[in-house]
C-alpha positions in Angstrom: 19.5 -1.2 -7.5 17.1 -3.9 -5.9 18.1 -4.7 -2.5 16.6 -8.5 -1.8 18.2 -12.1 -0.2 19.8 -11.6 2.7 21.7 -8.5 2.9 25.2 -8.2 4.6 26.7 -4.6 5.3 30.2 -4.1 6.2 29.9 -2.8 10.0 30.9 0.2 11.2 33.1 -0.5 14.0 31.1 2.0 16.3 28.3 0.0 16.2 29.3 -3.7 15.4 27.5 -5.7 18.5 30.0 -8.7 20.0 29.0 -12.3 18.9 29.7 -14.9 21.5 33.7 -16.8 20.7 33.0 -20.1 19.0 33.4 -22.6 21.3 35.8 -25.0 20.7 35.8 -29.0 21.5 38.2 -30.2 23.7 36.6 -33.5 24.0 33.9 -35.7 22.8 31.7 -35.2 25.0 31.8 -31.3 24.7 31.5 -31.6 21.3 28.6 -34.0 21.8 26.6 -31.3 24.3 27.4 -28.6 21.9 26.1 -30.5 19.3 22.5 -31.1 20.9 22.0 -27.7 21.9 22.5 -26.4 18.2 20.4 -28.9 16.3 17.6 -28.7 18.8 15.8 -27.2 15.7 16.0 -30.3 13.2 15.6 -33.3 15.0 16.5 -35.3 11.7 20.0 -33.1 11.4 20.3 -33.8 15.1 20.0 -37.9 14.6 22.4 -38.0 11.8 25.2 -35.9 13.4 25.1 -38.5 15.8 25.4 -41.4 14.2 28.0 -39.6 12.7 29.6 -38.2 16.1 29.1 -42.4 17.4 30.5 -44.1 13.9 33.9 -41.5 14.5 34.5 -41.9 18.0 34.5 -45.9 17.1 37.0 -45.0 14.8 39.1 -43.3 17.0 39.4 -45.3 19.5 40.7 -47.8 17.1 42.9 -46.2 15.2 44.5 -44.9 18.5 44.7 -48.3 20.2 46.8 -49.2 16.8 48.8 -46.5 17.5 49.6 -46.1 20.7 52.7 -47.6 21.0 54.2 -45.4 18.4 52.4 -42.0 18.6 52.5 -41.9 22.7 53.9 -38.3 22.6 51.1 -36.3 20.8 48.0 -37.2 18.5 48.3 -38.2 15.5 47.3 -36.9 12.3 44.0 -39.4 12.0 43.3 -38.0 15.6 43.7 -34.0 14.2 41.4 -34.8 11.7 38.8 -37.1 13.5 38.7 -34.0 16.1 37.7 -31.5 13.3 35.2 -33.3 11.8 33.9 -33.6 15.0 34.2 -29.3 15.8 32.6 -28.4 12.1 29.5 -31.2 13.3 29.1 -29.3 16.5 29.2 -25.7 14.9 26.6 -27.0 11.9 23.4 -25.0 12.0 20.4 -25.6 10.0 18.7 -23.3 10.0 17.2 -21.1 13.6 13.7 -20.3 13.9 13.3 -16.8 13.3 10.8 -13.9 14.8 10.2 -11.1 12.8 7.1 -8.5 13.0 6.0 -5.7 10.4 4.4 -2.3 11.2 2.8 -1.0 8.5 1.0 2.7 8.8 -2.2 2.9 7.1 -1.5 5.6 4.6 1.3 3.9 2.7 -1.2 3.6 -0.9 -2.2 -0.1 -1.9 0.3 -1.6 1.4 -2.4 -4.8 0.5 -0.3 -5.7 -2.4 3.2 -5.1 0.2 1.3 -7.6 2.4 0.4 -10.7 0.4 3.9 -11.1 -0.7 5.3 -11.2 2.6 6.1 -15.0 4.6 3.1 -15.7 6.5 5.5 -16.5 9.5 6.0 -13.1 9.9 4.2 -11.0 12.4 2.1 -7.9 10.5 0.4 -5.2 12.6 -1.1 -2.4 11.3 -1.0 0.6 12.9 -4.0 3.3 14.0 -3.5 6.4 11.8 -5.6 8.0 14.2 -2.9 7.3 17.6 1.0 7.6 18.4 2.5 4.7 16.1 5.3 4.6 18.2 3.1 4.5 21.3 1.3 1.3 19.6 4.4 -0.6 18.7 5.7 0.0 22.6 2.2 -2.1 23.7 2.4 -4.8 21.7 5.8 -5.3 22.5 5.4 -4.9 26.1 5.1 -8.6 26.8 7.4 -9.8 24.3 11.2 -11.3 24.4 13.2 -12.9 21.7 12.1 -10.9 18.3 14.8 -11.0 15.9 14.0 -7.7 13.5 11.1 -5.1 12.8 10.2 -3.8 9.6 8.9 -0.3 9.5 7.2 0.5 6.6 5.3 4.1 6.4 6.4 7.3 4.9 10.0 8.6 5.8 11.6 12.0 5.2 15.2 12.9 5.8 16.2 12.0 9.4 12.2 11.7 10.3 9.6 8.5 10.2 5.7 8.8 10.3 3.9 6.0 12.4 0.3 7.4 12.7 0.2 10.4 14.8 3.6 10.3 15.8 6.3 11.4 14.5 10.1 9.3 14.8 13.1 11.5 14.4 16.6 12.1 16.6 14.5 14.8 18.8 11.2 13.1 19.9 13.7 9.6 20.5 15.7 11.1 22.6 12.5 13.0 24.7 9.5 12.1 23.7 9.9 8.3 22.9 12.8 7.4 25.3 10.9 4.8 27.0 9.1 3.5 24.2 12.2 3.2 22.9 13.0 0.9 25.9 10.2 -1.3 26.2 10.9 -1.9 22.2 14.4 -2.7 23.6 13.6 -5.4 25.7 11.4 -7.0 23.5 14.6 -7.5 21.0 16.9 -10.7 20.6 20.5 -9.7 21.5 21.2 -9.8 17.9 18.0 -8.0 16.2 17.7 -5.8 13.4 15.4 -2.6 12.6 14.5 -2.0 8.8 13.2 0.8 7.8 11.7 1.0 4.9 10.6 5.3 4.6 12.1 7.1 1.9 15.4 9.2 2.8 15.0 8.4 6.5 19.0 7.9 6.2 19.5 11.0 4.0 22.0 13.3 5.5 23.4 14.4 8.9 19.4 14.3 10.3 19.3 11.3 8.9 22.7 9.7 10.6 21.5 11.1 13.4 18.1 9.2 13.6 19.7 6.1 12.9 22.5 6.3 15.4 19.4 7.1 17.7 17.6 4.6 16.9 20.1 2.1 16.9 21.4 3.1 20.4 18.5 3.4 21.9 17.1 0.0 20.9 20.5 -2.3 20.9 19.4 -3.5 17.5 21.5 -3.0 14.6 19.4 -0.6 12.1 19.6 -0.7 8.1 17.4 2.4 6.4 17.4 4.1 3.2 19.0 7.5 1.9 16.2 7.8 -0.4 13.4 6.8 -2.5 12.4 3.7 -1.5 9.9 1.8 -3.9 9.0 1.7 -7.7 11.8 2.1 -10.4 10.0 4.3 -12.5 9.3 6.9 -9.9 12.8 7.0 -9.0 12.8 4.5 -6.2 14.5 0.9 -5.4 14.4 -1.2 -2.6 18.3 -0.8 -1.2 18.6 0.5 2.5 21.6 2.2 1.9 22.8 3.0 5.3 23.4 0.6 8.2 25.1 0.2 12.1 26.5 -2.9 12.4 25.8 -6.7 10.5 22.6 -7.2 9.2 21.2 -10.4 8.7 18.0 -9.5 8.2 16.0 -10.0 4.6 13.4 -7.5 3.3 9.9 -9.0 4.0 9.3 -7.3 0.9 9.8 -10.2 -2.0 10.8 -9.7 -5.7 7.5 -9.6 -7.6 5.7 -7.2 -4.9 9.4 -4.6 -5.5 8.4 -5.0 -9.1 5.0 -4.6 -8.9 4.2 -2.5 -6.2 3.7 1.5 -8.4 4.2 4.0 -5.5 7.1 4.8 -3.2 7.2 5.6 0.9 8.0 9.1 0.8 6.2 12.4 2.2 6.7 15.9 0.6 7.0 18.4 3.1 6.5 21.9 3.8 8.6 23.3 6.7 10.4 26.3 8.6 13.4 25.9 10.7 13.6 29.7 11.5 17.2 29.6 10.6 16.5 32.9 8.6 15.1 35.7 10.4 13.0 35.7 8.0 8.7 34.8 7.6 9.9 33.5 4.1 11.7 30.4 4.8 11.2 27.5 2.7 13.1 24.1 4.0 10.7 21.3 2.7 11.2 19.5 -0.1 7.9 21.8 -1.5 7.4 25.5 -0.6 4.4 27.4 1.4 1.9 28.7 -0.3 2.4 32.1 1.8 4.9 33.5 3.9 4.1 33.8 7.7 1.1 36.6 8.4 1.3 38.1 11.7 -1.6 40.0 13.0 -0.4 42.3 16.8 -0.2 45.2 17.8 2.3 47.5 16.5 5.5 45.7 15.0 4.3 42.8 13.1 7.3 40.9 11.6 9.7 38.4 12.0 12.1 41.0 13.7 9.8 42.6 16.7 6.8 43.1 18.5 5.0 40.3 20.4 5.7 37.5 17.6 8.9 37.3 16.1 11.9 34.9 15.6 14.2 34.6 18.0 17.7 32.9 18.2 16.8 30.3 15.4 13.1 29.9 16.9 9.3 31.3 16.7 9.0 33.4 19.7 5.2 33.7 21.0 4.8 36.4 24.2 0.9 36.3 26.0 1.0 40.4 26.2 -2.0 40.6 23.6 -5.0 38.5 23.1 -6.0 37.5 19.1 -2.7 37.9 18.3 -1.5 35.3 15.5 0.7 34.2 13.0 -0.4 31.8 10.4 0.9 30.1 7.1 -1.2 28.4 4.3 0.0 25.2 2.4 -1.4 23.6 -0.4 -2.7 20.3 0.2 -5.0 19.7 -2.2 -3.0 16.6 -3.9 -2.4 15.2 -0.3 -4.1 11.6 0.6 -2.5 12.7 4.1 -1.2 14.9 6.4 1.0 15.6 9.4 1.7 19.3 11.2 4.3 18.6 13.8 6.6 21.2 15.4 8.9 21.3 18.2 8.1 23.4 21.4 9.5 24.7 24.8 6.8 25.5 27.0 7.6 28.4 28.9 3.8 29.2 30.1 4.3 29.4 34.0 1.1 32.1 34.7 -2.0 32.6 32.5 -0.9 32.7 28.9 -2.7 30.2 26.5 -1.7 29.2 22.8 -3.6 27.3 20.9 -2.6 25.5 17.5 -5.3 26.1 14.7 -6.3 25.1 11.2 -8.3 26.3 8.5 -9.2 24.9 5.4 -10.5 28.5 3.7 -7.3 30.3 3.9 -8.4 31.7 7.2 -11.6 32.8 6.7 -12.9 30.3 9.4 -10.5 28.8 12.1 -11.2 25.3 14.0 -8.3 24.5 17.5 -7.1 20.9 16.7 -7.4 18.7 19.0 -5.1 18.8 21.9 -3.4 22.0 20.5 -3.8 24.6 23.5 -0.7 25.0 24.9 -0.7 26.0 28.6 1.2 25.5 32.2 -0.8 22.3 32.7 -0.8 21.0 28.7 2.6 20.2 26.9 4.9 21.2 29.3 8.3 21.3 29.3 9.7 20.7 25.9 9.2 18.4 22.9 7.3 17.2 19.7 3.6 17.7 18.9 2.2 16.0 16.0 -1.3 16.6 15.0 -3.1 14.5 12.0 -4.5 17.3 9.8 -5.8 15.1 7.0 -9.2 16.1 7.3 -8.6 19.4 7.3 -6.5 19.0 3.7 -7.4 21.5 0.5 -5.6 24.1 -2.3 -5.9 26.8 0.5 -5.4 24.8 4.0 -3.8 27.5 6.7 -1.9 26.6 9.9 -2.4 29.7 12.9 -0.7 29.8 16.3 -3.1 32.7 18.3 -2.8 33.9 21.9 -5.5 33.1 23.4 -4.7 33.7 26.9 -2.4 36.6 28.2 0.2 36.7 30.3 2.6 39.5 30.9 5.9 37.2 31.3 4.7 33.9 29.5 6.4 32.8 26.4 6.0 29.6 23.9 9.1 28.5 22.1 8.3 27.0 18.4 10.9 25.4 16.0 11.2 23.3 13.2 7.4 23.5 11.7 6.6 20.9 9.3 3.9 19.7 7.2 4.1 16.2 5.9 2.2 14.8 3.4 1.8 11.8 1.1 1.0 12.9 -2.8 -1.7 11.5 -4.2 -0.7 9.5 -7.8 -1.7 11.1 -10.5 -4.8 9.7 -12.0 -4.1 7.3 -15.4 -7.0 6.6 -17.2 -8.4 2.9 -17.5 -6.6 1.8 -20.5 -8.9 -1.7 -21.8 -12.3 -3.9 -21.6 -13.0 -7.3 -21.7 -16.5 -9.0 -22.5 -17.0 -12.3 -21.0 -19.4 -13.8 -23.7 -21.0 -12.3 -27.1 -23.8 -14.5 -27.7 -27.6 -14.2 -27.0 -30.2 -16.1 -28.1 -32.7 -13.8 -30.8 -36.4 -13.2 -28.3 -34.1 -13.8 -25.6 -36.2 -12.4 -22.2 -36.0 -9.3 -20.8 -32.6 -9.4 -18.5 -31.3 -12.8 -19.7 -27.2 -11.9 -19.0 -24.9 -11.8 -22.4 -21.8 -11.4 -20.5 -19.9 -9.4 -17.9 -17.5 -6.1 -19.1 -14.5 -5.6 -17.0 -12.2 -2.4 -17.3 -8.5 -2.6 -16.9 -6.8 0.3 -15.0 -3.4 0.7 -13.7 -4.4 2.8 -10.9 -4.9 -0.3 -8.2 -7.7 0.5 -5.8 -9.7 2.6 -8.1 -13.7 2.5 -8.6 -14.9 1.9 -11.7 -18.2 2.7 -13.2 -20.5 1.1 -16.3 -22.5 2.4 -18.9 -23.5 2.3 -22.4 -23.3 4.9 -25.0 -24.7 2.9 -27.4 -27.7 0.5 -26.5 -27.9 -1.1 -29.6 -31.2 0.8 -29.9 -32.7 -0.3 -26.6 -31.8 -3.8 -26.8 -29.3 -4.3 -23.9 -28.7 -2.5 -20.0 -26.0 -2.6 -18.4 -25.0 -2.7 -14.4 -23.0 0.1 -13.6 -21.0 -1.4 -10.4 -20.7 -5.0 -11.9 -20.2 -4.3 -15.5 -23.1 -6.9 -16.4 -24.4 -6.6 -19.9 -28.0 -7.8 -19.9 -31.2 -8.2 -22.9 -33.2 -4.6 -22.1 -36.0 -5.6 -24.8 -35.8 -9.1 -26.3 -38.9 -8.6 -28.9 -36.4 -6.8 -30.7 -34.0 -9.1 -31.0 -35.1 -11.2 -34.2 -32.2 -12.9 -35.7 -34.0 -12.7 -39.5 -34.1 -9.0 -39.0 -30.4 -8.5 -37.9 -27.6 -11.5 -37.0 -25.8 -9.1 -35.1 -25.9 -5.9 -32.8 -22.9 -3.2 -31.7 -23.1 -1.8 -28.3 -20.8 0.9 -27.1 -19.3 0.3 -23.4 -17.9 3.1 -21.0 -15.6 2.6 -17.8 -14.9 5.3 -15.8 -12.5 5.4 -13.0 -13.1 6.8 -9.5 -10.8 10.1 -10.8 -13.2 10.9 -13.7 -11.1 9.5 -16.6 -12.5 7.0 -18.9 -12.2 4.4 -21.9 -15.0 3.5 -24.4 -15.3 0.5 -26.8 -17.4 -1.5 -28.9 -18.7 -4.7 -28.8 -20.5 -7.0 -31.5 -23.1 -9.3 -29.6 -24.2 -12.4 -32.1 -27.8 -13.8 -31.8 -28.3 -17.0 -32.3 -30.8 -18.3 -34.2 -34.0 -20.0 -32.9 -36.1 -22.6 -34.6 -39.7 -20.8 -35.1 -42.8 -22.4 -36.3 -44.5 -20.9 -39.3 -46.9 -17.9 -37.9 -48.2 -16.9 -40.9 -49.9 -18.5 -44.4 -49.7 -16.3 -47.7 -51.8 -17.0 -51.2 -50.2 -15.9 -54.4 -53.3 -15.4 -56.4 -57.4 -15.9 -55.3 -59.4 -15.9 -58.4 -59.8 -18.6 -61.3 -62.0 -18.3 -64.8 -65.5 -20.4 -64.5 -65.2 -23.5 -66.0 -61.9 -24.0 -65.0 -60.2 -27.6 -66.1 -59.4 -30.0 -63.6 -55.9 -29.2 -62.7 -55.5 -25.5 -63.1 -53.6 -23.6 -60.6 -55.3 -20.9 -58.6 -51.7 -19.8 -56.6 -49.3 -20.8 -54.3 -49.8 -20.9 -50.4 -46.2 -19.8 -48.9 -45.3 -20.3 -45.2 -42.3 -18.3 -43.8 -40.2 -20.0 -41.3 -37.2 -19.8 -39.7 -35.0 -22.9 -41.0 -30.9 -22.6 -40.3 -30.8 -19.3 -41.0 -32.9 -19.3 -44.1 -36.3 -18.8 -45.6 -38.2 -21.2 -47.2 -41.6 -20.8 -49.4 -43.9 -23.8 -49.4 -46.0 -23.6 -52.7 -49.0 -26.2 -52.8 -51.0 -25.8 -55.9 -54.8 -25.5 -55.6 -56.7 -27.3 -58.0 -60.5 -26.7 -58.6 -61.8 -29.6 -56.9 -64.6 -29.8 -60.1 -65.1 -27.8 -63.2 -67.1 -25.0 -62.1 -70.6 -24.9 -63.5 -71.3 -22.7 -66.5 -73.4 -19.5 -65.3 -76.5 -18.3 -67.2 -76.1 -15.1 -69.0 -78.1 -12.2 -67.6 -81.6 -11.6 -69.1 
């Protein structure tokens, strides 16, 4: 299921690239030249296959001195063998420095945890969501020679790629991206290999197609997957499935990050290939929201008037100013978004089309930038790609609308998609941990316990602190760090209570969250007495020597325990004897 080591594809004979003959040694010295050119790598290989090469030429020479007389017509058997220990020195290899570099497109979720698993000898640039990924990868490898793979790893569909802005597929390589394409090409080792990591960018005839393309247009043998590529249990692995010619490339994706890693590098996708005459036409791997509205005069559906489709195509005629067509999808579980649509320009006079979005199911329109279509603006024919992930919610609505008319000026528009990257659904956090338990009793007012730490599976989600349960006012909490602090220390008083229960809330950036209790322990503190109590005041006149008045008690805080101190008071004399009253 798990594609990892280094892989090796049976090649298609089509696209199997020629590897140089092996070179054979007719002599000791060839062998000896072949030798240092292939261990120029290891220089401690290099010095023992020569000592080697030097100790068996020795013997040679020796043995076929012996010999000679009796083995003048051919070599002899030591001499056969001497010769191929001598070949299998000069083919021994290693181990060849290699040069690899990853693109990586922003929106793949958590690619931070694809990232530290990877070699740190290989190359990793991320892309600009923002700009033409393709475009990017084309100027860094401008001034570049000898790189022996590229690892693509963004969202894939079938037959299609997304690097930032731009979109890869057979169609914009063979037009749009031609010469990017070619600069890539020139940057590659004779032998190189393209991995691409999107989900189901192999899957079908499109996606035979793209890799053909790719393959041909580069020179570099290309290995890519027929489908989900990433974590088991959402139906993905890490096998590219389909290949041209040998790869001997590994993934730069190792073992514990395939196993660890919870998300997979595929888009949904809503799109229209017009194949249908028909404004109904679901061909994504989710449907519209709506079927195509179009708003001209007179006929206004896909069979006539001024919009309508047209030999396997949206037709668009500049006769009528305002008039549109527009689709919604819903994007409200999208982290991302991609409209991209094929076009043939056709606007030779006035006529102006502009591409539009709205986020309110049309109530208010915005043009996207770059999206007028004109005779001076994406002419001729190709692939426009516009990033709509701002523009993303339940009721977001795509609108091509004539916005400047032309009796004879057409637009040409095929293959509308809408590619977007789910958002995981939200798992609450599932645990928390408290760092220390213990406080000392009349601890001060913020004196730190302990810090509380949530566990959630959801990797790059905020989580948030508070307490349902104070322990009545005793202890605070910081709701970023999770640091559980004394609110009111008078009140902790270790002879009143040994113990207090405190109730802890994390909540995750999605709004789910976990409570739990904690029992914090107060240590006790040695107090000097603070007050003195008498049993009993009075005493009869004439008391003897010796009686007891009361007992003087003194509570303090000893180990945990109470203690009464009783010290008799005797009447220092007998008391004098009182007159009675006249």
């Amino acid at each position: 299921m798990f594609g990892f080591g280094r892989k090796k594809k049976a090649p298609h004979s089509s696209g199997q690239k020629d590897r140089p003959a092996q070179t054979s040694s007719s002599g000791i010295k060839g062998s000896l030249i072949s030798l240092e050119q292939r261990l120029m790598f290891d220089a401690a290989a290099s010095a023992t296959a020569s000592e080697v090469a030097s100790e068996q030429v020795a013997q040679e020479q020796a043995e076929t001195a012996v010999s000679s007389d009796h083995h003048a017509d051919g070599p002899s058997a030591e001499q056969a063998e001497s010769q191929g220990v001598l070949d299998a020195i000069a083919t021994y290899n290693p181990g060849e420095s290699r040069s690899e570099v990853v693109f990586v497109d922003p929106t793949v979720p958590n690619y931070q945890d694809l990232l530290s698993s990877m070699n740190s000898n290989v190359e990793v640039i991320m892309l600009d969501g923002g700009q033409d990924g393709i475009e990017q990868m084309a100027n860094a490898l401008s001034q570049r020679n000898g790189i022996d793979a590229i690892h693509l790893i963004s969202h894939g569909g079938a037959g299609e790629l997304q690097l930032g802005t731009g979109v890869l597929n057979a169609d914009s390589m063979s037009t749009q991206y031609a010469d990017d394409l070619a600069v890539i090409h020139q940057s590659l080792s004779e032998q190189a290999d393209i991995l691409v990591y999107g989900c189901e960018f192999a899957q079908g005839e499109a996606g035979q197609a793209a890799v053909d393309m790719l393959a041909n247009l580069t020179g570099a043998d290309v290995q890519a997957s027929n489908d989900l590529t990433g974590s088991i249990s959402l139906g993905g692995d890490w096998e590219l499935e389909v290949s041209t010619g040998t790869i001997e490339t590994s993934l730069a994706v190792d073992y514990d990050a395939q196993m660890n890693w919870a998300e997979v590098l595929g888009n949904e996708t809503v799109a229209d290939t017009f194949s249908d005459k028909s404004y109904g036409n679901n061909d994504g791997t989710r449907s519209w929201s709506s079927n195509w509205t179009e708003v001209d005069v007179g006929k206004s559906d896909a069979n006539g008037g001024h919009i309508q489709i047209n030999s396997g195509e949206l037709r668009i005629q500049t006769q009528v100013a305002g008039a549109s067509v527009s689709r919604a999808v819903d994007l409200s579980s999208a982290r991302s978004a991609t409209l991209s649509f094929d076009y043939n320009n056709d606007l030779d006079k006035g006529g102006t089309v502009e591409v539009r979005i709205s986020t309110d199911g049309g109530a208010n329109y915005r043009t996207l930038s770059d999206g007028t279509f004109s005779k001076t603006n994406h002419t001729g024919s190709g692939t426009a790609s516009f990033d709509i992930s701002e523009h993303m919610s339940a009721d977001t609505k795509i609108q091509f609308v004539v916005t400047g008319t032309s009796g004879g000026d057409r637009l040409f528009i095929d293959n509308v998609h809408v590619d977007y990257n789910v958002a995981d659904a939200n798992t609450a956090p599932s645990d928390l941990s408290l760092s220390a338990s213990t406080v000392a009793e009349n601890a001060t007012t913020g004196t730190v316990v302990g810090t509380v730490t949530g566990s959630d599976v959801d990797a790059g989600d905020t989580k948030t602190y508070s307490l349902t349960d104070t322990a009545g006012g005793r202890f605070a909490i910081n709701s970023a760090t999770g640091q559980l602090t004394v609110a009111n220390g008078s009140l902790l008083n270790y002879e009143s209570a040994a113990n207090h229960t405190v109730t802890v809330q994390v909540t995750d950036s999605g709004g789910q969250s976990y409570t739990e209790q904690f029992t914090i322990n107060l240590t006790n503190v040695n107090e000097g007495p603070t007050d003195l109590a008498l049993s009993a005041n009075t005493v009869a006149e004439s008391a003897v020597t010796g009686t007891v008045v009361g007992a003087v008690t003194a509570p303090m805080s000893m180990r945990g325990t109470r203690r009464a101190i009783a010290s008799p008071i005797p009447p220092a004399a007998a008391l004098p004897s009182m007159p009675a009253p006249a």
